[in-house]
C-alpha positions, 0 to 999 in steps of 0.5 A: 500500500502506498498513499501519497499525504499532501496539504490537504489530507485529513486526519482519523485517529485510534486512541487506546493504549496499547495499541500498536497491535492494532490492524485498523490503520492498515484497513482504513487506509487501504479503503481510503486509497482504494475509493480515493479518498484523502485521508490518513489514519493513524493509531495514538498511545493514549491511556485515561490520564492523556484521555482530555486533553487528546480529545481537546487536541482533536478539536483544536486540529479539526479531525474528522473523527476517531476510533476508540478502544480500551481502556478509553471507551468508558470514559471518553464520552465525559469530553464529548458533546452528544452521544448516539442513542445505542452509545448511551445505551452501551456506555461506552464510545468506540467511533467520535465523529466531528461534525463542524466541531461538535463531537458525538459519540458512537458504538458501532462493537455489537453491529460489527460483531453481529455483521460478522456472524451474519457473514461467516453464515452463523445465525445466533437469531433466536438461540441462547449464547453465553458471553464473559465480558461486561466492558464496553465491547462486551456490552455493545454485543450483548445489547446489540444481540438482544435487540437483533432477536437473541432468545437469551444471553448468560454473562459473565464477568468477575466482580470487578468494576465492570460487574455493576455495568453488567448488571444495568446492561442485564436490567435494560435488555430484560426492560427493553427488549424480549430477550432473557439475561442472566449475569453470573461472576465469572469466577463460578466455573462450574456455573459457567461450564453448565451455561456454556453446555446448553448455547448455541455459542460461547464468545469471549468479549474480555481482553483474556487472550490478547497483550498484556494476558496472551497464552492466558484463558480463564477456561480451565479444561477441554470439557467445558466445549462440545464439538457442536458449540461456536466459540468466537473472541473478540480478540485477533491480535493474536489471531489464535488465542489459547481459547480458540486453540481449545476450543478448536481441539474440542472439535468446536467452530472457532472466529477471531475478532478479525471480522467483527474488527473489518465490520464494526471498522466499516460502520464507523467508515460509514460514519465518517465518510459517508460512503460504504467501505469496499469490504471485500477488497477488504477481507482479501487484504486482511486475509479474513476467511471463515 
């Protein structure tokens, strides 16, 4: 890929820490050299302590927008001024969007996650699926799938500071939507190999698997899977953790977080520019295949 910057080039930023990881500066701008678009995108280490005056900065130059991702998406929208409905909802940001200087915020994780599926043809409408995480990604997926038509969702997630956050996410899908959720501690391994048991998928949406915790999972044994069970990770960075290892010698279908990466990135994508990311080009240069 070779992109020409001139004097009229326009800024996308990522802020998250760490993210030098991160596959979405090479997605973008190969989509916004492929459609012709002067535009750069470029990732920023920046943790909550930098959080303000980043987003301050971003004003300042005039970006058009930013991907965010963690540990800044609880927090961001403290700096911004108006947040999307489902972004309200999730309580959390991972699109900002710049519109004449007035920054809202988006959450484009659950939308991305269920496109994913819908395009590897796996159909959790209707169905139980367990997933361990209650964070801002975690969160987007468990509120997008229960509006889409999930019959049920058990969560889990230790009792940490996000466990308060998934009990409101358990309080709004019951309130709100016709899907059943259940949050469990995470920590309850017999319990969460009981739920796994009868899903139609398991999804790991916690950062177990990826740096600073890669080779790691909380899953202790083999025989917490089924041949017949889909496990996915939100992780793709590595593109195989020890979960999906697992799960895989257990006979299980298995995805990484690559396609939900390309789709929540295509979402946002279309936030920004107004225009569809071309996402099967893309898929070819990621090298994404089900």
């Amino acid at each position: 890929m070779t992109q020409k910057i001139t004097g009229h080039t326009e800024l996308i930023g990522l802020i998250a820490y760490p993210i030098r990881h991160s596959s979405s500066p090479e997605m973008h701008n190969e989509a916004f050299q492929k459609l012709g678009l002067d535009y750069a995108y470029l990732a920023f280490e920046v943790g909550n302590e930098d959080l303000e005056d980043t987003i301050k900065g971003f004003r300042a130059m005039k970006i058009r927008g930013s991907n965010v991702s963690m540990p800044n998406k609880t927090v961001v929208h403290k700096y911004l001024d108006k947040l999307s409905e489902a972004a309200e909802l999730c309580g959390a940001v991972n699109t900002i969007v710049n519109d004449n200087n007035v920054l809202t915020g988006h959450i484009t994780d659950g939308i991305g996650y269920m496109k994913s599926l819908e395009d590897a043809g796996i159909d959790i409408i209707g169905k139980k699926i367990t997933v361990a995480g209650a964070g801002g990604a975690a969160t987007a997926i468990e509120i997008q799938a229960a509006l889409d038509g999930v019959a049920e969702i058990s969560i889990f997630n230790r009792k940490d500071k996000f466990f308060e956050r998934g009990e409101k996410t358990v309080k709004d899908i019951n309130e709100r939507t016709k899907c059943k959720a259940t949050l469990y501690d995470l920590a309850d391994l017999d319990k969460l190999k009981k739920e796994i048991a009868d899903s139609y998928l398991f999804a790991n949406a916690t950062g177990v698997g990826m740096k600073p915790l890669e080779g790691q999972t909380y899953i202790p044994d083999i025989n917490f899977f089924r041949p017949d069970l889909i496990v996915t990770d939100t992780v793709y960075e590595p593109r195989e953790t020890e979960l999906l290892k697992m799960a895989k010698k257990a006979g299980c279908r298995t995805m990484n977080g690559l396609g939900m990466m390309l789709f929540q990135g295509a979402a946002a994508f279309k936030l920004w520019m107004g225009k569809d990311m071309p996402i099967e080009h893309m898929k070819k240069v990621l090298n994404i295949e089900y």
